[in-house]
N, C-alpha and C positions, 0 to 999 in steps of 0.2 A: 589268697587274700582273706583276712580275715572278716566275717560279717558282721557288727553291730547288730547291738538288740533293736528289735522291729518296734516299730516307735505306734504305728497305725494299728487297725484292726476295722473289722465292717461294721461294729456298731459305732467307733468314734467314728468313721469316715462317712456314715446317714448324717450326724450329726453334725456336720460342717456346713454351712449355710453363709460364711462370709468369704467375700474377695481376698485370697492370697496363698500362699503356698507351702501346703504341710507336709513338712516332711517324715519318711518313714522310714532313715538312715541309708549311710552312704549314696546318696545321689537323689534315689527316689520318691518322687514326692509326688502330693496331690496340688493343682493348680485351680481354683476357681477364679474366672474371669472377671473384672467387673467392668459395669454399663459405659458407655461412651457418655463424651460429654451432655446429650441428646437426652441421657436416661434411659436409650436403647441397649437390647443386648446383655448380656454379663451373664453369671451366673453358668458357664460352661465348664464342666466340671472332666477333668482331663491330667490323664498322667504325665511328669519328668523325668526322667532321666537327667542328672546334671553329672560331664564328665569333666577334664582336665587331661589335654594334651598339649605337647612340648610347648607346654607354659599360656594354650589359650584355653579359657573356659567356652563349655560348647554343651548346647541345652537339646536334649535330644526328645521327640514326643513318643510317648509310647501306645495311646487312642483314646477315648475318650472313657469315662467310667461303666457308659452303660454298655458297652461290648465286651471290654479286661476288663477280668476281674482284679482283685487284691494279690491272689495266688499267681495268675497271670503274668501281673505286672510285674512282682518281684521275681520272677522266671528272666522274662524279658531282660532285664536289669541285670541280672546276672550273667546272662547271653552276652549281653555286651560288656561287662568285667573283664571276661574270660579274652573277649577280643582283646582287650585294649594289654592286657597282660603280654597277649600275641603281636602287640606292635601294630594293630588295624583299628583305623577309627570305625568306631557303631554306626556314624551317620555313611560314610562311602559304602561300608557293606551293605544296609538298607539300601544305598541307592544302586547297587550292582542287585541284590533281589528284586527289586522294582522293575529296573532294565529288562532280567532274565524274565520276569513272568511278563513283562511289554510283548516282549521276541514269542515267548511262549503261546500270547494270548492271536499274535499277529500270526504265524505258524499254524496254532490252530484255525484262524480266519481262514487261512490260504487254504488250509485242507478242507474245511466245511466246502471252500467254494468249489472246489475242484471235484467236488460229488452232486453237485446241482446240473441237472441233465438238463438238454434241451427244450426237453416239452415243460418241465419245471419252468426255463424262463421263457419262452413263448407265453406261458399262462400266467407269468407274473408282468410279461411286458405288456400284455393283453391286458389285462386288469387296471394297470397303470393308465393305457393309453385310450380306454375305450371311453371315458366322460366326454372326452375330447373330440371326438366322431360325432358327425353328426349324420351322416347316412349310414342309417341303421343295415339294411344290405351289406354293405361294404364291411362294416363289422363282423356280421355272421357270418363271411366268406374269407375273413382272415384267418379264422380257425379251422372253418371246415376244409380248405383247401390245404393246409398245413396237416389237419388228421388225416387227411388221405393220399398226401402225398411226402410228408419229410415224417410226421412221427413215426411210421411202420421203420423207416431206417435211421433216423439220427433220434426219435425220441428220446429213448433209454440212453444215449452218449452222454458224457458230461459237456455239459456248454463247451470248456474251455480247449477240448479237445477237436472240435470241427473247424476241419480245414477244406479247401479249396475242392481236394479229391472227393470228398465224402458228398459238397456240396455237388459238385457235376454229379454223382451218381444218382443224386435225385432228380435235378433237370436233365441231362440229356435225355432219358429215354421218353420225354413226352416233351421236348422241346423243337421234334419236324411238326407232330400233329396239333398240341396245344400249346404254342407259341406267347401267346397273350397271358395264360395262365403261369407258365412255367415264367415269365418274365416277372410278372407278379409276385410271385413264392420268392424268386431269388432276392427282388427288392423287401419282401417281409423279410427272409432269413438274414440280409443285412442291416434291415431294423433293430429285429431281435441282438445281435451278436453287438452293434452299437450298444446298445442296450445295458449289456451283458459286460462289454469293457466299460463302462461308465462304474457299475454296481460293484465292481471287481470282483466277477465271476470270469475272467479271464482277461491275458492281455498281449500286448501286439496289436498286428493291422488286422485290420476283417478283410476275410478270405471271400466273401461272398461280392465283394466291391472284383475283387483279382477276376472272380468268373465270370462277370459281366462280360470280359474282355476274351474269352476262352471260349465262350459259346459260339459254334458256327455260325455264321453268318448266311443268312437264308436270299435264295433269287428272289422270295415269291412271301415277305411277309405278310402275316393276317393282320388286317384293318381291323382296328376298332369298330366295332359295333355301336353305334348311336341308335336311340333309343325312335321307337316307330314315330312317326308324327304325319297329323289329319294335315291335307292341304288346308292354306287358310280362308279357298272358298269353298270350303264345304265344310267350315265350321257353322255359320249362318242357320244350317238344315238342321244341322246337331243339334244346335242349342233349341230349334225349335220343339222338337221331341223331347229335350231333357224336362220339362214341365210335368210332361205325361205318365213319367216316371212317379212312384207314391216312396214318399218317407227321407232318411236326409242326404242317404247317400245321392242321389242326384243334386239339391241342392248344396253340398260339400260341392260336386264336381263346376257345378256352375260359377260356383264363387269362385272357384280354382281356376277357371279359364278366364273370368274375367280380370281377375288381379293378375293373372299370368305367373302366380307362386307355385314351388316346388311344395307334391304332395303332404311332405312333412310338416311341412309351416301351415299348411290348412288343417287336418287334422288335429295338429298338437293345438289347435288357435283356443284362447280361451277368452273369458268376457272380458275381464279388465284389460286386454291389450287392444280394445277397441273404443275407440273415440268418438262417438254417432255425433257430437256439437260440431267437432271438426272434420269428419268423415276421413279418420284417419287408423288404419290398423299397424300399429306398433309391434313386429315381430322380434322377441328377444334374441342376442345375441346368441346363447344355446342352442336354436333350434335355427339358425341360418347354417347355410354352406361354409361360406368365409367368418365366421364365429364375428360378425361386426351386426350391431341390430341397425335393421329395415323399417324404414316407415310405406307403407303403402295408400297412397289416396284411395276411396271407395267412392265406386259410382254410384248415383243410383239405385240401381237394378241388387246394386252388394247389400247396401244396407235393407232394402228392402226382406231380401235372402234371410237375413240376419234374424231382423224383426219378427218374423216368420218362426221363429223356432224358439221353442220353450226353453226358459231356462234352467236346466239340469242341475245344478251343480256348477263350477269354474270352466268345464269342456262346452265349446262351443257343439260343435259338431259329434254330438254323443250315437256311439253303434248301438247293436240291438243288445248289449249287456251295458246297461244301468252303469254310470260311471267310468263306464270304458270309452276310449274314443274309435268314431270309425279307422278300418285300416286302409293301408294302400291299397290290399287284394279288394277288397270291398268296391271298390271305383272300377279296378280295371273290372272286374267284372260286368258293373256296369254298361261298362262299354261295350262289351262282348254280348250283353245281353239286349241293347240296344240295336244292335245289329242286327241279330240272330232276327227277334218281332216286325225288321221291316226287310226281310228278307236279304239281308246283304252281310258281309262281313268288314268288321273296323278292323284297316291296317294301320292301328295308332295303340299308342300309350299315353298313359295318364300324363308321364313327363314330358311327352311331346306336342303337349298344346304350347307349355312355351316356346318350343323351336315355331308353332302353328304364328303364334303372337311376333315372334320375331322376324319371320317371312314377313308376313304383314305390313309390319313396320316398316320396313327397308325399302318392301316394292312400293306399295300404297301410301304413305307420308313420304311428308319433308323433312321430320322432326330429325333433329342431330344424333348420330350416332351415338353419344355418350347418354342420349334421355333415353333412347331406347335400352340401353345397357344397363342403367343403373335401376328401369323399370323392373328389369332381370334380377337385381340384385348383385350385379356385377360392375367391381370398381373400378377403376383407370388401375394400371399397372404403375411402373418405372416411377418418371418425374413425375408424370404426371399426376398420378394417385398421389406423391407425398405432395401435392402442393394444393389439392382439389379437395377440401373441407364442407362443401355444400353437398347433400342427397339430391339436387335438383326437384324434388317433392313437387313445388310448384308448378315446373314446368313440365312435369310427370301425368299432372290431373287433366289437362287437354288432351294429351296421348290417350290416356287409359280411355276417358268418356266416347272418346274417335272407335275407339278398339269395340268399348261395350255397342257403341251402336252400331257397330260392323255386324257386330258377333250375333245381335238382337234383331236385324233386319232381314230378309231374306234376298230382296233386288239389291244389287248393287250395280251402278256404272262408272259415274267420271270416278278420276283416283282421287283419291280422299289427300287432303293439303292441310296441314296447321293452320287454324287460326291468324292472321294476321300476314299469311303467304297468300292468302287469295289472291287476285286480280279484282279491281274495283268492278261491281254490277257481274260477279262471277256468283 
């Protein structure tokens, strides 16, 4: 075919600044855009192609100016000549290159994924899933129990290769003595492997869900361990020594028994989540268990606690590094050291003054099981939670004041009754 004289060049084509379409012989042209009715837009400047087959005109692009060039484009242009001489329209075969490099680029997906090992996505499901945690423990024993016990053998595997057999070979042989732990692992390595099929680093069912059902089945399994906890009448004595204690970690712990909150949510407490008008602390939804935020009434003796302690900074309860808060170890210590000075040893934990407060409740009130519960930070389940919109808050501030004076007093006799359960001249 023969070519016409080239009509363009790169200095006339600088020089083109109006809307329409110039062309550079046989087919090839330059297009600039113009603005919508708005005034928006226009002025994109982009190559044609214009063909002719069995009798329909078809305008084919070839990209914009600032990628092809001149030389480029009249290449291009000629590429599809050659087609169309061949019987093949330009546009179908672009879009068969298109298809190919789709499959190409998809192919190569599949093969990147099929090289991403195990511990690669344990540490990327980790990463993903740890904002989301709020018991920091729990966090650092998802990994450490996975590096000691599945990366020495599935590490180095690719994700998509772990199956069923691979998984038993990590749990069985510590699944008679560490039952609890090996249960564990398997339910992380079915996280991970969720995970993992979701991200399309492998696909099929998870093999880890199959071994659940594969694992012996024991006479004699290990209980859950719950956390140590003070009876709750020998909290009274406790509290009366915590005074005697010098600096904030005993007052962290006092505030901690009296609101009956998990470690986390006292330590992480900061000034603006406290209300001293309304004597109310506001725990965010991040730093609860059930990621739903906590209002807690403060008694007395709380805000008092509070008042007490200089303002640092936004950390309420600041440790002995400036801007840090106290930790957990910090408390339980406490404990242990409180002990040690009156010659005795505490068989409790820090977490277990709520179980202390929750005994209490049960034996020693009337108050209804759902005020004791949500005192806890714990919501109704099932129906009932989807239809239960109130924190009980107010019926919560009788309880807690009941509780602080328990905890603040040392005799105690009759059982202690709600407010308005009395008996008349009781």
């Amino acid at each position: 075919m023969a070519r016409t004289a080239k009509k363009l060049s790169v200095k006339k084509i600088a020089k083109l600044t109006r809307p329409g379409r110039y062309s550079d012989g046989d087919g090839l042209s330059v297009q600039i855009t113009k603005p919508d009715r708005k005034g928006n837009g226009g002025g994109v400047r982009s190559w044609l192609f214009r063909y002719e087959l069995r009798g329909r005109e078809r305008w084919m692009g070839l990209g914009p100016l600032r990628f092809v060039s001149l030389d480029e484009a009249r290449k291009k242009a000629d590429a599809a000549r050659k087609l169309l001489e061949m019987g093949t329209d330009p546009l179908d075969a672009a879009q068969v290159d298109r298809d190919a490099a789709e499959e190409a680029r998809k192919l190569a997906a599949i093969e990147k994924a099929s090289r991403i090992t195990f511990a690669d996505a344990a540490q990327q499901f980790y990463a993903k899933q740890r904002p989301e945690w709020s018991n920091l423990k729990h966090a650092k024993q998802f990994l450490s129990t996975l590096k000691k016990y599945v990366f020495p053998k599935l590490g180095e595997l690719p994700v998509a290769s772990i199956d069923a057999p691979l998984i038993l070979s990590v749990l069985t042989p510590i699944w008679e003595t560490k039952t609890v732990t090996a249960s564990r692992i398997r339910a992380r390595i079915e996280n991970i492997l969720d995970w993992a099929t979701a991200s399309k680093y492998r696909t099929g069912d998870n093999p880890a869900k199959l071994v659940a059902t594969l694992l012996p089945r024991k006479s004699r399994i290990a209980k859950v361990t719950h956390f140590k906890a003070m009876a709750y009448d020998e909290v009274p004595a406790f509290m009366a020594e915590l005074p005697k204690a010098v600096g904030v970690p005993p007052k962290a712990l006092e505030f901690l028994i009296l609101t009956a909150a998990r470690s986390g949510e006292v330590t992480g407490a900061r000034w603006d989540e406290i209300d001293f008008e309304n004597k109310i602390w506001t725990v965010p939804a991040e730093r609860m268990k059930m990621r739903l935020e906590h209002r807690v009434p403060l008694v007395d003796r709380a805000i008092q606690i509070l008042k007490s302690l200089p303002i640092e900074g936004d950390l309420v309860f600041v440790g002995a590094r400036k801007g840090r808060a106290i930790g957990d170890k910090v408390l339980a210590e406490l404990i242990e050291t409180m002990g040690k000075q009156q010659g005795k040893q505490y068989d409790a934990t820090v977490h277990g003054f709520r179980s202390s407060f929750r005994d209490w409740s049960a034996e020693r009130t009337a108050f209804p099981r759902d005020v004791c519960e949500y005192a806890l930070a714990h919501r109704a389940g099932g129906t009932e939670g989807s239809y239960k919109r109130s924190d009980l808050l107010e019926k919560r501030r009788p309880l807690m004041a009941m509780w602080a004076k328990f905890c603040l007093t040392l005799k105690r006799d009759a059982i202690v009754t709600p407010i308005g359960k009395r008996k008349a001249g009781g």
